[in-house]
N, C-alpha and C positions, 0 to 999 in steps of 0.2 A: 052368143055367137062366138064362137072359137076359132082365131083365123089359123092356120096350119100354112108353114113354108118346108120349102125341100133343100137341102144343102146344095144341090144345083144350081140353084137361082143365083148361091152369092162364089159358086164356084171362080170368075174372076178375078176376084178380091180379097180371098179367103186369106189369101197366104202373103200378102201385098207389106212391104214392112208402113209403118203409122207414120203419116206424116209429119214433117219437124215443121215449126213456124221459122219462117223467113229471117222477122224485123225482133224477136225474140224471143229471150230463154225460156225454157221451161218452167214453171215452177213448182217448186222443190216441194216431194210428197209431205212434206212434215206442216207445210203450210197450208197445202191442198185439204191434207187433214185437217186440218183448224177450219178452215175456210168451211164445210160442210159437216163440223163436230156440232151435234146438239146442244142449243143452247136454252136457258133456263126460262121456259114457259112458264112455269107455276115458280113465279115468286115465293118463295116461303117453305113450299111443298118440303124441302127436308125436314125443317123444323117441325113442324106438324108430325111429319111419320115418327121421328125422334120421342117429341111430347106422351104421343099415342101409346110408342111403346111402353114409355116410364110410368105412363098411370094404369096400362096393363099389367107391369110386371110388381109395381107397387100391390095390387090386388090380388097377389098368387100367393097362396097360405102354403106353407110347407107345415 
């Protein structure tokens, strides 16, 4: 089911500038960035891709 809007609908608000908080600052994109920067689910997983390579490249005959 695919819902489909009209730019009509949000025509009162389109252009509205973003609301500031009240009680405080903003905070700062460098942290916002971090705040929602991926963090490391696969324990390990570098070391493994690393390993992987070295015992593929170890096996390439020239």
């Amino acid at each position: 089911m695919k819902i489909t809007r009209n730019i009509e609908e949000y025509a009162q608000i389109i252009n509205m500038p973003r609301p500031e908080p009240k009680f405080h600052q903003r905070m700062p994109m460098i942290k916002r960035a971090a705040q929602f920067a991926p963090f490391a689910a696969l324990t390990g997983y570098e070391e493994v891709v690393k390993q992987t390579a070295k015992e593929h490249e170890a096996r390439i005959e020239y």
